[in-house]
VOBA-1610 file (N, C-alpha, C; in pm, whole numbers, padded with zeros to 5 digits, always signed):
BEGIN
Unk+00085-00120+00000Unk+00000+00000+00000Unk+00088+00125+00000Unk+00079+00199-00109Unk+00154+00300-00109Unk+00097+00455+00008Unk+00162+00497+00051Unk+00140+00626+00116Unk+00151+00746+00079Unk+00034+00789+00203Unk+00021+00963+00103Unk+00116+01039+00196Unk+00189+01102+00179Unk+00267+01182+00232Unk+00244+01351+00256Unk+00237+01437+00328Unk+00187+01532+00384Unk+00317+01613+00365Unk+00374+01720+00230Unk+00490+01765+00229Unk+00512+01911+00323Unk+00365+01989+00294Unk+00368+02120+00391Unk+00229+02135+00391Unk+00225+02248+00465Unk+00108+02327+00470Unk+00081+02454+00553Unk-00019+02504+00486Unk-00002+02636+00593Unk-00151+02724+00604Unk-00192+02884+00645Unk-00320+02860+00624Unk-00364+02978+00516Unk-00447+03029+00474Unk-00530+03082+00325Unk-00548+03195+00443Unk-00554+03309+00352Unk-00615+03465+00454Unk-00745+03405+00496Unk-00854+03348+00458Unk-00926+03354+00555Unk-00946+03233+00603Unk-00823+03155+00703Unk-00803+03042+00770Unk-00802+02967+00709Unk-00859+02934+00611Unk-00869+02747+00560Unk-00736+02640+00597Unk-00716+02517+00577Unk-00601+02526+00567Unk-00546+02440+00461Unk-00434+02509+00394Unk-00395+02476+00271Unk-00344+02341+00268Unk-00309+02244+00178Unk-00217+02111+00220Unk-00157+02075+00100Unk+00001+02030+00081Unk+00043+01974+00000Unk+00110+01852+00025Unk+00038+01761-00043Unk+00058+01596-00014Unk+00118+01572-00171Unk+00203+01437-00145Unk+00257+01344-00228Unk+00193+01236-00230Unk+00141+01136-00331Unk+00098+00987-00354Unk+00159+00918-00455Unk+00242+00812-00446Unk+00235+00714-00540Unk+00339+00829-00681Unk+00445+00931-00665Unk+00461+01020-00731Unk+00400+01149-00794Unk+00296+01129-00750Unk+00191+01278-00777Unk+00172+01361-00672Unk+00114+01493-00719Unk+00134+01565-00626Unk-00024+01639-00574Unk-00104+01649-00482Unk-00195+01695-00450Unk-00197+01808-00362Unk-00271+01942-00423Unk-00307+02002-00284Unk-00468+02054-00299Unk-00460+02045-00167Unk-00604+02095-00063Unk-00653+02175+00054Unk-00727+02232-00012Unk-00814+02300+00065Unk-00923+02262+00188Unk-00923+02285+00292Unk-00993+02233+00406Unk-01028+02067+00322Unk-00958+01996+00325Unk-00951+01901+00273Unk-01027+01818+00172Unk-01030+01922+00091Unk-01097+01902-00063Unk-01020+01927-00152Unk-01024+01848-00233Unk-00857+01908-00363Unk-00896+01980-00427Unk-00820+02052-00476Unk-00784+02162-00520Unk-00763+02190-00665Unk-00620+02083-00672Unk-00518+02088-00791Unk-00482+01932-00810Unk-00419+01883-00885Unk-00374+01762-00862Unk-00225+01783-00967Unk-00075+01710-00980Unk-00040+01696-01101Unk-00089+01562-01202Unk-00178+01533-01173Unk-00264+01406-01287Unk-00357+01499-01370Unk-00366+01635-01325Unk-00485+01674-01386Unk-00451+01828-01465Unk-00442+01817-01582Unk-00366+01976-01593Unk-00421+01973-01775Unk-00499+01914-01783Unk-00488+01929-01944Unk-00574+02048-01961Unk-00689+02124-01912Unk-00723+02256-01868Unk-00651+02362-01856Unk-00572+02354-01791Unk-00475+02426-01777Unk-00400+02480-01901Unk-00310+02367-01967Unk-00311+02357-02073Unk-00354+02443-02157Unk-00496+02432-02202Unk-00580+02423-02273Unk-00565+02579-02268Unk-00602+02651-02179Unk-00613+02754-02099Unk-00507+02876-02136Unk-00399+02791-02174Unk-00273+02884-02214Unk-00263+02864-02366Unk-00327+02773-02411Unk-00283+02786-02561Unk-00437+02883-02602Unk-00536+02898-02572Unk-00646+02991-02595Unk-00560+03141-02557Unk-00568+03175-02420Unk-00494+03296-02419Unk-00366+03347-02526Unk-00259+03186-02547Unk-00181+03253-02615Unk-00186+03236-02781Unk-00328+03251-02858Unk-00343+03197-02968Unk-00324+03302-03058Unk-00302+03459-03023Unk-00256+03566-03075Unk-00155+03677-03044Unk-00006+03563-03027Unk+00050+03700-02942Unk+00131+03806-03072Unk+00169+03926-02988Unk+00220+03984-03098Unk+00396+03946-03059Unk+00456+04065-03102Unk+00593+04056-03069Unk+00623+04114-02953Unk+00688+04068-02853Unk+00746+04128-02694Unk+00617+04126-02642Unk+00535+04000-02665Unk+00443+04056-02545Unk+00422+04002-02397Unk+00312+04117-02343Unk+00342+04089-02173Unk+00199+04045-02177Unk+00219+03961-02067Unk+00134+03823-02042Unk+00107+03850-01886Unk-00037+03837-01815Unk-00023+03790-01665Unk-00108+03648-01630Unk-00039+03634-01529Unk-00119+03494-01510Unk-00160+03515-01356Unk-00300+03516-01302Unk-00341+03505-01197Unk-00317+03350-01104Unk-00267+03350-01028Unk-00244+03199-00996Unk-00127+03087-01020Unk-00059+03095-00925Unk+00046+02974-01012Unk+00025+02853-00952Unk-00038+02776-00870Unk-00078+02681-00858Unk+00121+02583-00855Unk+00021+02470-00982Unk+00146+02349-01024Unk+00210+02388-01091Unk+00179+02527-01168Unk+00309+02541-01294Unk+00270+02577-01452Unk+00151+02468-01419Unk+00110+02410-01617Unk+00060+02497-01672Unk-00004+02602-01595Unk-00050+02709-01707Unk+00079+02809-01783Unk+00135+02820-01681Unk+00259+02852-01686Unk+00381+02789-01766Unk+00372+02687-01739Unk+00501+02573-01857Unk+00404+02607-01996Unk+00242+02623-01998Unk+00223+02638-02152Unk+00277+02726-02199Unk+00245+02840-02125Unk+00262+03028-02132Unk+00406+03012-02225Unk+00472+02958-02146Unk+00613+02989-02157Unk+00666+02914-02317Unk+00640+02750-02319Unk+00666+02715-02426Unk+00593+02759-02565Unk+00480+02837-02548Unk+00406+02905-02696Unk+00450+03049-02707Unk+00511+03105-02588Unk+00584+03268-02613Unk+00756+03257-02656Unk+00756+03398-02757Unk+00896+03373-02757Unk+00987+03444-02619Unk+01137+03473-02676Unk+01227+03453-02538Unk+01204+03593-02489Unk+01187+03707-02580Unk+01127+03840-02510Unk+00988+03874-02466Unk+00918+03766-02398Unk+00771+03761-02359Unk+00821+03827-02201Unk+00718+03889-02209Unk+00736+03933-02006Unk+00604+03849-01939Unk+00651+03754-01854Unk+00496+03690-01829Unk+00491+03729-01651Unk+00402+03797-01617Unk+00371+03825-01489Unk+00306+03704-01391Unk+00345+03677-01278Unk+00272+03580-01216Unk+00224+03602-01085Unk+00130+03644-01077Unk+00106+03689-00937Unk+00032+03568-00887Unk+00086+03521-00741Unk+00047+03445-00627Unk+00039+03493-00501Unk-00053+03491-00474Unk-00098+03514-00326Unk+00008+03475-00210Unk+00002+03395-00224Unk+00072+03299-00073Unk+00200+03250-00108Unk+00300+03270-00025Unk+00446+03298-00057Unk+00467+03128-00025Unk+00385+03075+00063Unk+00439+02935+00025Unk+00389+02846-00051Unk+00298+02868-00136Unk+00299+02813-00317Unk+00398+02839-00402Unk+00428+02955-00389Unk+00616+02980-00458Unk+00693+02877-00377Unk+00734+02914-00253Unk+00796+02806-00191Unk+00814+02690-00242Unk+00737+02640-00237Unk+00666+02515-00220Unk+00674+02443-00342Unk+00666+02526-00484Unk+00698+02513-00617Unk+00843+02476-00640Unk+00907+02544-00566Unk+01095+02573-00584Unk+01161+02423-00470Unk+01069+02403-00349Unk+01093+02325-00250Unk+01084+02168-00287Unk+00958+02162-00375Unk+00931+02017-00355Unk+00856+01966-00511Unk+00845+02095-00612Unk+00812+02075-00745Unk+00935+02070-00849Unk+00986+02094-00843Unk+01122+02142-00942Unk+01121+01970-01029Unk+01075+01900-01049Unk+01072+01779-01098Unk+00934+01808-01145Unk+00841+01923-01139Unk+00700+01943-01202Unk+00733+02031-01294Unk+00690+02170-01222Unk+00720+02323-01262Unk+00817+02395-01228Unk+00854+02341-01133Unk+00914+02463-01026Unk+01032+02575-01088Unk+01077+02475-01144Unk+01191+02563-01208Unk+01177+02690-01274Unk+01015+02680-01333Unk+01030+02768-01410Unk+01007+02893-01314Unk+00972+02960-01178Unk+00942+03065-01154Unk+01079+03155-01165Unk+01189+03092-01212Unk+01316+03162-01217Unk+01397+03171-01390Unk+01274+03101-01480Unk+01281+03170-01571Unk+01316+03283-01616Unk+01353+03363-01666Unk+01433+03474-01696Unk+01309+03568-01756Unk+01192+03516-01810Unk+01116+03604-01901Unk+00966+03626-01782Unk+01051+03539-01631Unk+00897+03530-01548Unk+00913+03654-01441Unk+00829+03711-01410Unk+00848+03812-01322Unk+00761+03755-01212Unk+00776+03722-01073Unk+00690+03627-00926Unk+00662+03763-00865Unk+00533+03809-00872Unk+00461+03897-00763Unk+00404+03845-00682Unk+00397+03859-00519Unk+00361+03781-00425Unk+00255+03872-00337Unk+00144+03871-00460Unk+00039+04004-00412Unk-00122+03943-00533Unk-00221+03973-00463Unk-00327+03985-00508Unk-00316+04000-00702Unk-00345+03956-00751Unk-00373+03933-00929Unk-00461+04061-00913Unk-00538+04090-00839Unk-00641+04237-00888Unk-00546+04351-00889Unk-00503+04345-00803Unk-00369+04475-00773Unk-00286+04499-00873Unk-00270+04395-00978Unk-00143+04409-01092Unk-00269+04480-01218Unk-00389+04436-01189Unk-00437+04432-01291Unk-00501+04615-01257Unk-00512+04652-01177Unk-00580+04748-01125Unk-00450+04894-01126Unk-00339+04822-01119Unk-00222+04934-01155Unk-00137+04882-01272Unk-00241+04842-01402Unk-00155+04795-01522Unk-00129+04974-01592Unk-00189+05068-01615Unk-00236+05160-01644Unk-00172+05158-01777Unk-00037+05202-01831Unk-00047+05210-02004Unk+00058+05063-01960Unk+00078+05011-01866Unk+00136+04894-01920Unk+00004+04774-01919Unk-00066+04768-02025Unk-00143+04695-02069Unk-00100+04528-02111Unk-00179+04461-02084Unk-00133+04330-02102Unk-00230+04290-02232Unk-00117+04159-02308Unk-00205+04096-02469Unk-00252+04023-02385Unk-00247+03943-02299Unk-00317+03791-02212Unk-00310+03869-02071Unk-00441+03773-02050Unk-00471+03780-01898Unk-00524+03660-01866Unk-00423+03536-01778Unk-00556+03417-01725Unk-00573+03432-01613Unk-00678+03420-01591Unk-00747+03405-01433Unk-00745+03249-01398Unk-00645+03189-01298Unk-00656+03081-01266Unk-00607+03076-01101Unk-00680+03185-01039Unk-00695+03224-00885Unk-00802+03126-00795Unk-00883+03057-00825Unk-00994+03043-00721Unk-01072+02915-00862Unk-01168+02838-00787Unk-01209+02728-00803Unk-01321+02780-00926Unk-01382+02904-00914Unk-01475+02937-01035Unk-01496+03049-00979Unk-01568+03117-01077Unk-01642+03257-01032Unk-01700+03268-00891Unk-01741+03121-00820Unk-01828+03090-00727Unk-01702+03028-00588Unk-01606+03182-00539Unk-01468+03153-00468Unk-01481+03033-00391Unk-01368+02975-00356Unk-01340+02863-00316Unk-01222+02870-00160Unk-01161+02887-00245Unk-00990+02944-00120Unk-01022+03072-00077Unk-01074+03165-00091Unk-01069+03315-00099Unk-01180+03398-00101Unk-01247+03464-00009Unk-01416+03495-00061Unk-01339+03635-00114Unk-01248+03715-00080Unk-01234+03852-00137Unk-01192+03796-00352Unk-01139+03694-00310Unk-01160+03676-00497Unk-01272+03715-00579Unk-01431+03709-00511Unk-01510+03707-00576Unk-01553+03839-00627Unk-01443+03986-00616Unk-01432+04095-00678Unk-01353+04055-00797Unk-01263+03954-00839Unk-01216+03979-00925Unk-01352+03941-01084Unk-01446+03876-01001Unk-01608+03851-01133Unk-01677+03900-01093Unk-01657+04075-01056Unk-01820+04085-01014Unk-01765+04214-01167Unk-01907+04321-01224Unk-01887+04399-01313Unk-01724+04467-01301Unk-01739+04501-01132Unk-01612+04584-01144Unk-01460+04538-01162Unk-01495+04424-01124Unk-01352+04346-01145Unk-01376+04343-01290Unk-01400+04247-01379Unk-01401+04232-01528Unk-01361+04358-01596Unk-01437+04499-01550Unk-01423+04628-01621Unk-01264+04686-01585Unk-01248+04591-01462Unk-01100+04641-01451Unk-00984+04581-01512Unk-01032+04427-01562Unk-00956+04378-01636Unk-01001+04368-01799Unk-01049+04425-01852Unk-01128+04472-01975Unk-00993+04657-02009Unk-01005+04659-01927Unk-00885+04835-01888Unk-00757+04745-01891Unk-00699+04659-01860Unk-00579+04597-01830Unk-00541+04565-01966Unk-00614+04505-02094Unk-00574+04490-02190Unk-00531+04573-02284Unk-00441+04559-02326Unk-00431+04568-02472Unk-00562+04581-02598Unk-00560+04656-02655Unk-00687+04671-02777Unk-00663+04518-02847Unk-00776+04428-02891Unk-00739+04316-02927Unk-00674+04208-02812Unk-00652+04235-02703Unk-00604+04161-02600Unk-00704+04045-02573Unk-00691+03970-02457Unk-00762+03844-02436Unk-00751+03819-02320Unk-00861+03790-02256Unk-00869+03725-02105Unk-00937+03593-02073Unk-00868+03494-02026Unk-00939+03341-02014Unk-00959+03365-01831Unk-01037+03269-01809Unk-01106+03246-01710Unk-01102+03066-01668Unk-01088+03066-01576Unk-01054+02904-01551Unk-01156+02872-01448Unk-01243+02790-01433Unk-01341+02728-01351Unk-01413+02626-01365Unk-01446+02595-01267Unk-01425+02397-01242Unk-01594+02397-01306Unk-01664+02490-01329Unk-01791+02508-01267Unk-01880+02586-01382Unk-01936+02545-01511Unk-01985+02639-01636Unk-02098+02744-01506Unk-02128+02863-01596Unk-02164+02979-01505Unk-02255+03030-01576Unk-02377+03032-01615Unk-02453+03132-01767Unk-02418+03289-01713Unk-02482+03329-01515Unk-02480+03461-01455Unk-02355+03522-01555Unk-02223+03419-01528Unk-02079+03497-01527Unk-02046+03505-01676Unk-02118+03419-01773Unk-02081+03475-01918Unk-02178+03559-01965Unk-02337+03572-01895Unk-02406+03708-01883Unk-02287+03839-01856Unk-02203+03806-01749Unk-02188+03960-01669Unk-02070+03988-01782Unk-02011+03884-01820Unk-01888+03893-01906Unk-01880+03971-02062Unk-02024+03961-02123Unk-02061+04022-02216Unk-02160+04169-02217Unk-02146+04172-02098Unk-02184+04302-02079Unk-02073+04415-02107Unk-01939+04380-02089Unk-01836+04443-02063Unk-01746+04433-02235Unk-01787+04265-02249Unk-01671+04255-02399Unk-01806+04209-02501Unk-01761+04225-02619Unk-01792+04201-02719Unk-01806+04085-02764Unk-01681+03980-02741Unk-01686+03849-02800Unk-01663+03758-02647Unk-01742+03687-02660Unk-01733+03629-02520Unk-01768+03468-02556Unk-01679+03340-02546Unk-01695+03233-02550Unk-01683+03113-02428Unk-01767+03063-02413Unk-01761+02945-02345Unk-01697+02846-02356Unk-01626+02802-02309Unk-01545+02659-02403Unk-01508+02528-02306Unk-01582+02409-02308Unk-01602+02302-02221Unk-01436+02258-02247Unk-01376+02194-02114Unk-01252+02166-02078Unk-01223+02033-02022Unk-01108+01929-02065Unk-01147+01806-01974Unk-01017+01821-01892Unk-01022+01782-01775Unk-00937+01754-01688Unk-00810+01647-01689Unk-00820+01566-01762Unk-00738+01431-01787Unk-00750+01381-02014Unk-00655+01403-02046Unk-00590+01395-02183Unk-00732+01274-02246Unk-00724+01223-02145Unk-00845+01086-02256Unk-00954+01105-02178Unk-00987+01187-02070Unk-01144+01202-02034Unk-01249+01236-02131Unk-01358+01160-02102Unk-01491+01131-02157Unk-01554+01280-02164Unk-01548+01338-02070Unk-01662+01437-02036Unk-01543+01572-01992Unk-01623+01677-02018Unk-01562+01804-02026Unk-01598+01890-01874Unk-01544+01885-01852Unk-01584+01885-01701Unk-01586+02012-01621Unk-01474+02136-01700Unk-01431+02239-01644Unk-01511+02323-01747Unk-01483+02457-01739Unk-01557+02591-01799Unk-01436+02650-01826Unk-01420+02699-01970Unk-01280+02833-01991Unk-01407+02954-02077Unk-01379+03068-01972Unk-01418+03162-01997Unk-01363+03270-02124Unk-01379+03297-02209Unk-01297+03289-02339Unk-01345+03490-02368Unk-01276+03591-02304Unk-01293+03706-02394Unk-01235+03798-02420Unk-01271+03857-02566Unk-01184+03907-02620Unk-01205+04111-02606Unk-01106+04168-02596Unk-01103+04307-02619Unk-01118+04370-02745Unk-01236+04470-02792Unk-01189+04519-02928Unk-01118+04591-02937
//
């Protein structure tokens, strides 16, 4: 019987408590002990970065809300070229940690990428003082869906004013994906209030899964 192993943990601003376990070579973390993330499960993710990055121009700057395991991030990185500036803002300094500590055989390596810049602050805050430094991509991959999970102050980053603030963050022609476990009609209502082209796009969690399981929030800036 193989064992799950308990590598760290610590707690979320509003108490929860975070956990990063090992099984059988994979890596899990959780939230008041509900998962979260898994590394078995990232083809979303994936998915997630090749939508955002399906129009970049030349030198462009990229942010990514969330760094989680990496994978949105390992996409980011392998579809941009070497003068991309990709922003990564994470909340909690021991998910960086923790990436560099006990992932470096996942992602980890990359937060020291040369083209990655690690902000260890709120994703609204970068997006809220982008002012002419405008971003071509924006993914939101902070919180479990529009409907917060880890974080109830996340749920400004989908209400009108958050979106209108990241709708201002782009670039003319820019792009913002949305990552959630959870399809939303309210949140692609509130989403097209603000943009023009707004797509839904069903996501599977695992490379040969049956069923599409996640929601990528898909919109574009004119």
């Amino acid at each position: 019987m193989k064992i799950t192993t308990t590598l760290a943990s610590c707690r979320t601003p509003d108490g929860a408590s975070l956990v990063l376990q090992e099984h059988d070579g994979q890596h899990y973390l959780k939230v008041s002990g509900m998962q979260l993330m898994s590394t078995t499960a990232s083809s979303s993710e994936q998915q997630m970065a090749e939508l955002a990055c399906a129009h970049m121009p030349a030198r462009p700057r990229i942010l990514i809300g969330g760094l989680g395991f990496g994978f949105t991030l390992r996409r980011v990185l392998e579809l941009c070229p070497p003068d991309a500036i990709v922003d990564v803002a994470e909340l909690l300094q021991e998910v960086i940690d923790w990436n560099r500590a006990f992932l470096t055989s996942v992602n980890g390596l990359l937060v020291d990428d040369p083209r990655v810049r690690i902000h260890t602050r709120d994703v609204g805050e970068l997006i809220e003082r982008a002012g002419k430094d405008r971003y071509h991509a924006i993914l939101m991959d902070v919180d479990n869906s529009p409907d917060p999970l880890v974080r109830k102050g996340n749920a400004r980053l989908y209400d009108r004013g958050g979106i209108t603030r990241t709708h201002a963050a782009l670039h003319p022609g820019g792009r913002v994906v949305f990552w959630s476990a959870n399809p939303d009609k309210d949140f692609a209502r509130a989403l097209g209030r603000v943009f023009k082209n707004v797509e839904c796009i069903g996501a599977k969690a695992y490379p040969k899964a049956k069923r599409l399981t996640h929601t990528l929030f898909v919109a574009d800036r004119e």
